[in-house]
BAFI-3210 file (N, C-alpha, C; in Angstrom, 3 decimals, decimal comma, padded with zeros to 6 digits):
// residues 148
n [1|2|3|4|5|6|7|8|9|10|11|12|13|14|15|16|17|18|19|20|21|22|23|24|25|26|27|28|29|30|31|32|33|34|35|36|37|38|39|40|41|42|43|44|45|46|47|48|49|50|51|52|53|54|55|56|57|58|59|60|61|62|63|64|65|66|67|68|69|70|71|72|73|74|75|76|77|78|79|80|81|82|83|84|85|86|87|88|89|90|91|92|93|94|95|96|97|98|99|100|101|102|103|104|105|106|107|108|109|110|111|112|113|114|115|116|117|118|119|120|121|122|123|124|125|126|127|128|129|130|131|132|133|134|135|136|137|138|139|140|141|142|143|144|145|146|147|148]
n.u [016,160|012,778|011,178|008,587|007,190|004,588|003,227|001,983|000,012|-001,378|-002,946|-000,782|001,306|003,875|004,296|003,973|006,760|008,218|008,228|009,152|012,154|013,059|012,661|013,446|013,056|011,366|007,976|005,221|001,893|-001,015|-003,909|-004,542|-003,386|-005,445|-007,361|-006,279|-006,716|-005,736|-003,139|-004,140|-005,039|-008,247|-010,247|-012,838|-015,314|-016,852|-015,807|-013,843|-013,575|-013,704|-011,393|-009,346|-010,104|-009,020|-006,049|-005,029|-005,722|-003,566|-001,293|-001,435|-001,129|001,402|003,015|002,480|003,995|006,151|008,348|010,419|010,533|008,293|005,923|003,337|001,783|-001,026|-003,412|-003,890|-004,751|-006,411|-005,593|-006,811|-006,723|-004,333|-003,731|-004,335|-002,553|-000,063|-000,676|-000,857|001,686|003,252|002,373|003,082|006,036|007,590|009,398|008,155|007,709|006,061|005,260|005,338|004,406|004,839|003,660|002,509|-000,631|-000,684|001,696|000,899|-001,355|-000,604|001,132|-001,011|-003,720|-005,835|-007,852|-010,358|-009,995|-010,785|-011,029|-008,362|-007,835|-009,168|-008,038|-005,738|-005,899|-007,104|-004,601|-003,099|-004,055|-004,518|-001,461|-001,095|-002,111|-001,832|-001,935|-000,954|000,571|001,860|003,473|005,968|007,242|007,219|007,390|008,185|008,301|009,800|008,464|008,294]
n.v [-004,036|-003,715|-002,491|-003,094|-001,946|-003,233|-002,125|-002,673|-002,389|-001,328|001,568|004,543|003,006|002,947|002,874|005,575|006,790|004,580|005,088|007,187|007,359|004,845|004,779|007,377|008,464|006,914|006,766|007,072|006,047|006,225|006,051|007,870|010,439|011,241|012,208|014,284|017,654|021,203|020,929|019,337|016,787|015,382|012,788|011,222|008,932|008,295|008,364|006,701|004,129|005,165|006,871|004,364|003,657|005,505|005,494|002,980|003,813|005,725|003,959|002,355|004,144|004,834|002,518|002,027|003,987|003,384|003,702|002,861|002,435|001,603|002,395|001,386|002,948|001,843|000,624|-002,328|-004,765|-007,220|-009,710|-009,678|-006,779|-005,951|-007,879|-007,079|-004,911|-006,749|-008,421|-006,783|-005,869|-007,906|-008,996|-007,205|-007,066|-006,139|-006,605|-007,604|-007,903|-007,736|-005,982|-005,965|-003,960|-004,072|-003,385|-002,240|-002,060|-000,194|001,602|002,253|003,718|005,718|007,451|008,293|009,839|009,939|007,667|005,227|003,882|001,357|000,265|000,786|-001,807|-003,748|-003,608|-004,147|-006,951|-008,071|-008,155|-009,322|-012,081|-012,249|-012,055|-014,463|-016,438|-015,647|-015,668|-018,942|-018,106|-015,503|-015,500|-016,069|-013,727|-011,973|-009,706|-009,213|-006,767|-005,277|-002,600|-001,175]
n.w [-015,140|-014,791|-011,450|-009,449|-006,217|-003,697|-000,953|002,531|005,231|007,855|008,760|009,684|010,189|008,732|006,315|004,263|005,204|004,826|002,434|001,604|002,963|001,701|-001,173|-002,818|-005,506|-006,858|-008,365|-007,050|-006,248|-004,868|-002,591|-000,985|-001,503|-003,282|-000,842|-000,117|000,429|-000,196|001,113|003,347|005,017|003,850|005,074|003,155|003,391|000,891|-001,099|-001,012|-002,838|-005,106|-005,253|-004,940|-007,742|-009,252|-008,232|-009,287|-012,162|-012,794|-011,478|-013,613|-015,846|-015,156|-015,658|-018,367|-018,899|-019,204|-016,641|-014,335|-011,539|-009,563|-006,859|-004,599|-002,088|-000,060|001,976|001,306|002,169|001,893|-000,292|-002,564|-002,879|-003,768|-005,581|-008,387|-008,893|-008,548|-010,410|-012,687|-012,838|-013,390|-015,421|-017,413|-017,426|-014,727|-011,821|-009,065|-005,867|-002,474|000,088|003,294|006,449|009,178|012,431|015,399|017,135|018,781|018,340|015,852|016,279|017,802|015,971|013,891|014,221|012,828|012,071|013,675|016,871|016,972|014,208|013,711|015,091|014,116|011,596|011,708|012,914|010,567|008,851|009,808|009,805|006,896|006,051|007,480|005,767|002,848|-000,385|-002,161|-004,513|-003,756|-001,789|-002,709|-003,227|-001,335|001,504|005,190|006,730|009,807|011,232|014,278]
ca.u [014,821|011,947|010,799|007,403|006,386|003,413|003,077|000,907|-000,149|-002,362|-002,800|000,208|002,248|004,985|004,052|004,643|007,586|009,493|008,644|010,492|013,778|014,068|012,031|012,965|013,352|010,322|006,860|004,606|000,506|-001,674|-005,183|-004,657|-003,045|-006,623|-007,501|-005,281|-007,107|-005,053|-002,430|-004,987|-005,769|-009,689|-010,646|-014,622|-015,555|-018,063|-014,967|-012,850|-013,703|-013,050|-009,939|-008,745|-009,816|-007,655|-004,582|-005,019|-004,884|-002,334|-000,327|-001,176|-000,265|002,896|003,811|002,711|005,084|007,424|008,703|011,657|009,832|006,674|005,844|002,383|001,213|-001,856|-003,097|-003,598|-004,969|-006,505|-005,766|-007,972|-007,094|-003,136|-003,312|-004,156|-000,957|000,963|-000,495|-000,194|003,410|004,266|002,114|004,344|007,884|007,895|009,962|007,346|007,209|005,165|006,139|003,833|005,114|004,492|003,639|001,674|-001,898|-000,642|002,198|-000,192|-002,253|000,312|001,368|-001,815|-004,914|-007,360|-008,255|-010,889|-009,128|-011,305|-010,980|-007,326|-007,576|-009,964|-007,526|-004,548|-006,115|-007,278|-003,757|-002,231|-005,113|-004,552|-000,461|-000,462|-003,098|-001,625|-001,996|000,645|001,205|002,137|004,163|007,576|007,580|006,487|008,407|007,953|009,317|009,372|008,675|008,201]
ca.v [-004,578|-002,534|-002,724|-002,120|-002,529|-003,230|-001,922|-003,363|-002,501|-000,702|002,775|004,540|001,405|003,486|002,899|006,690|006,550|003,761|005,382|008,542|006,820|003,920|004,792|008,974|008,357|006,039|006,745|006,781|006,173|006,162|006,662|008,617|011,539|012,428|012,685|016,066|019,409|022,286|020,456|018,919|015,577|015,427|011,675|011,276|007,120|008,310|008,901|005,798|003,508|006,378|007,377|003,726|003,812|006,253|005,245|002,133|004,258|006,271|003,117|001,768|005,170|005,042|001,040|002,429|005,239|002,667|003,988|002,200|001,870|002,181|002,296|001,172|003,057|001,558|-000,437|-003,460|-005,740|-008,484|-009,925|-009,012|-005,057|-006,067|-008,369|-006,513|-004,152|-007,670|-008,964|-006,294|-005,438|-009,087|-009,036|-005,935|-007,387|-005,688|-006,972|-007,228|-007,672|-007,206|-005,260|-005,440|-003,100|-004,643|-002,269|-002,754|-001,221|001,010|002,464|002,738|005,167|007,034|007,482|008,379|009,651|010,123|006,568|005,348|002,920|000,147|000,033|-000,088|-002,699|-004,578|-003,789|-005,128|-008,833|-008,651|-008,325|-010,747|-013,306|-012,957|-012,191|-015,577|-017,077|-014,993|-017,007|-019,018|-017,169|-014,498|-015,726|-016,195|-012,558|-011,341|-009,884|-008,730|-005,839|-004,980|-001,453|-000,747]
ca.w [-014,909|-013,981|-010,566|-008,586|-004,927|-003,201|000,444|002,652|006,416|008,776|008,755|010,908|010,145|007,799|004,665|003,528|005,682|004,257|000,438|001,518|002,932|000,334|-002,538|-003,341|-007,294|-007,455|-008,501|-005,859|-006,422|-003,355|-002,616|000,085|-002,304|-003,399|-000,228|000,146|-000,027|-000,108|001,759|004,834|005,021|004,421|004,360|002,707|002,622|000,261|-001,706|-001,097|-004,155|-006,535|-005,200|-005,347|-008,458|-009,351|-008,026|-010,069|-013,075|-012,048|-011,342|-015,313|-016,752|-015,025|-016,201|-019,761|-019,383|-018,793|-015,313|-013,511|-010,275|-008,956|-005,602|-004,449|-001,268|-000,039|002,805|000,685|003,550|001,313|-001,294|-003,700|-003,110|-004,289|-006,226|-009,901|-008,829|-008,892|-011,572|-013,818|-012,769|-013,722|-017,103|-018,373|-017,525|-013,890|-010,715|-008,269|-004,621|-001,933|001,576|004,397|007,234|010,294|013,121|016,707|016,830|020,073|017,700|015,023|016,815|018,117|014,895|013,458|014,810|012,459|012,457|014,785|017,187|017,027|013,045|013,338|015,931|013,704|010,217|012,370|012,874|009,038|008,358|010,176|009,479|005,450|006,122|006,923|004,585|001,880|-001,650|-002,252|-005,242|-003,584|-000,963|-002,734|-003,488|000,023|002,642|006,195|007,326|011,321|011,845|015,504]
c.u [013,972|011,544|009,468|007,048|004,960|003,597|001,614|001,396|-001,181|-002,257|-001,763|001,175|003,815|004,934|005,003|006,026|008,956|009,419|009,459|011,905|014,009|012,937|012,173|012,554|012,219|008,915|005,638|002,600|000,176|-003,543|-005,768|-004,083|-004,504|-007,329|-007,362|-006,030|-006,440|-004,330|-002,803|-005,584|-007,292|-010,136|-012,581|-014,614|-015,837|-016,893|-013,878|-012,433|-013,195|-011,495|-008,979|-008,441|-008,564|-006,414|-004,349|-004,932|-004,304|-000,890|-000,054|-000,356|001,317|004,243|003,641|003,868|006,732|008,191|009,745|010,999|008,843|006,425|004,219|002,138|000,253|-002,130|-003,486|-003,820|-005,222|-006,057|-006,042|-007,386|-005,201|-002,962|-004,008|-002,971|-000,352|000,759|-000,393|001,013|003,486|003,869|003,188|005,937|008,805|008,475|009,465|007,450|006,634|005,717|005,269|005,065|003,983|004,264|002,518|000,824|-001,647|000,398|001,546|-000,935|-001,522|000,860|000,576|-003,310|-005,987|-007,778|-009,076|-010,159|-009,474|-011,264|-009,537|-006,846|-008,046|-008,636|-006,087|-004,864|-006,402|-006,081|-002,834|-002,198|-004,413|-003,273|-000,463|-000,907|-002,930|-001,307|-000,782|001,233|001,899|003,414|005,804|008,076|007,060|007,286|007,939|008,367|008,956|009,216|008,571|007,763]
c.v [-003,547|-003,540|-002,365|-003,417|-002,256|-002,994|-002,129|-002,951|-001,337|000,862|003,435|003,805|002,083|003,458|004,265|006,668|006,042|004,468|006,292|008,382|005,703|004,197|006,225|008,989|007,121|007,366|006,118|006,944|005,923|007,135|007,192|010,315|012,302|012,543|014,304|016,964|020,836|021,824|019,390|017,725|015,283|013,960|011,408|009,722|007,341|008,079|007,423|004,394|003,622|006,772|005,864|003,164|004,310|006,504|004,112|002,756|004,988|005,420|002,246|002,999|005,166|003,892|001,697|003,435|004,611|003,517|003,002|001,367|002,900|001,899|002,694|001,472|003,148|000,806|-001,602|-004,702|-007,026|-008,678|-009,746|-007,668|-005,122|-006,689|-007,936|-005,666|-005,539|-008,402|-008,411|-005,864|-006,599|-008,898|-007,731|-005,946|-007,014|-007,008|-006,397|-007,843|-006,462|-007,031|-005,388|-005,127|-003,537|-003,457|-002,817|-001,198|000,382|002,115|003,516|004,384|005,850|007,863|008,796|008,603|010,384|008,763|005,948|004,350|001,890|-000,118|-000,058|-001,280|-004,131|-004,880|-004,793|-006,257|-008,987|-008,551|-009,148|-011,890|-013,407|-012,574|-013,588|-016,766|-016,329|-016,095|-017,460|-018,326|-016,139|-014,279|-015,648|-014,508|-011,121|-010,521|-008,751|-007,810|-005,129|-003,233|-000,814|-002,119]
c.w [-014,193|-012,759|-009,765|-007,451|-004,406|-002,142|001,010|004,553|007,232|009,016|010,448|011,298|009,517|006,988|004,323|004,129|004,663|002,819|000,689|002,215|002,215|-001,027|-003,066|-004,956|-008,030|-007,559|-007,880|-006,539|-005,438|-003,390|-002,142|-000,824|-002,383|-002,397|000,169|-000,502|000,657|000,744|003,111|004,039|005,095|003,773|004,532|002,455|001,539|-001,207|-002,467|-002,512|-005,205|-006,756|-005,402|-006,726|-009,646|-009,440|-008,322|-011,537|-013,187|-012,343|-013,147|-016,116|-016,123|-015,552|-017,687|-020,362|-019,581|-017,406|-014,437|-012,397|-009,726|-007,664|-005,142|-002,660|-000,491|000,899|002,554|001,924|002,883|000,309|-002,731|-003,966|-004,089|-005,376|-007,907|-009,864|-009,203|-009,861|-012,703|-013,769|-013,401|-015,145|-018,077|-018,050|-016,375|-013,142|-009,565|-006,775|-003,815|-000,584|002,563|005,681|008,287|011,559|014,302|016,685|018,185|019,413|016,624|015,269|017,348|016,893|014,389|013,847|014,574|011,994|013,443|015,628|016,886|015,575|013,025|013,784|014,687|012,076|010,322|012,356|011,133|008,837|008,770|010,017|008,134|004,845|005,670|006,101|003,654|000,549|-001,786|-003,310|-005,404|-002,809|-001,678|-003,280|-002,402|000,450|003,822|006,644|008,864|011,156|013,162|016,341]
res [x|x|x|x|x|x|x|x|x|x|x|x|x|x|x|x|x|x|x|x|x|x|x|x|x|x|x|x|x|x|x|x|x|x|x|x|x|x|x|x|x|x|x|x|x|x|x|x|x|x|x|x|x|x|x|x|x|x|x|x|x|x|x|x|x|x|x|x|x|x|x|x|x|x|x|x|x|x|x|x|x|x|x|x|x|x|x|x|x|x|x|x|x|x|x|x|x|x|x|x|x|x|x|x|x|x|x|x|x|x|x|x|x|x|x|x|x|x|x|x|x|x|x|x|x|x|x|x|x|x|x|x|x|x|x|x|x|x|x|x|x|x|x|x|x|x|x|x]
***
């Protein structure tokens, strides 16, 4: 059975992390990739739309390629931003859950600090808020994972 995950949490949370100790042999899309110039993280808002774009088709060319597993690195806060990853994994025969990597906003930023604080403070309550108001649709293919 093919497989693809959704990751889901606050910038500095682990996301990339967890893909590079349980996911090496997956297929990773992220919309932080086109960020990267010449190896340096240069993040442009102006940008951010496009690039999620992007790593939405990215993530189709790789279900068309047929691909084993896909691995969705993204911070996926609502709803809305995940759920065409889970519904087109399911429409093409995928084994989909969703990961949200739990993490405290003081790790976070230690973590990570090109983030302003007060935006991860603010991305942290949106994710806890629509954690647990997450559709039920979504819910039986959830799962929590503690990271710090």
């Amino acid at each position: 059975m093919y497989k693809r995950q959704v990751l889901r949490g606050i910038s500095g949370s682990g996301k990339s992390t967890w893909v590079e100790r349980n996911a090496p042999n997956a297929v990773v899309v992220s919309a932080d990739h086109f960020f990267m110039k010449d190896g340096v993280y240069q993040f442009d808002p102006s940008q951010l739309a496009e690039n999620h774009q992007r790593c939405f088709r990215l993530f189709m060319e790789a279900i068309l390629r047929s691909e084993a597993w896909i691995v969705v690195d993204n911070t996926n806060i609502m709803a809305w931003e995940y759920a065409p990853y889970v519904q087109a994994g399911q429409a093409f025969g995928y084994e989909v859950e969703i990961l949200t990597l739990n993490c405290s906003v003081d790790m976070s930023r230690a973590r990570k600090d090109r983030v302003p604080p007060k935006d991860v403070e603010r991305t942290f309550i949106a994710l806890q808020r629509e954690t647990m108001e997450m559709p039920r649709r979504f819910q039986s293919i959830h799962r929590l994972i503690e990271q710090c």
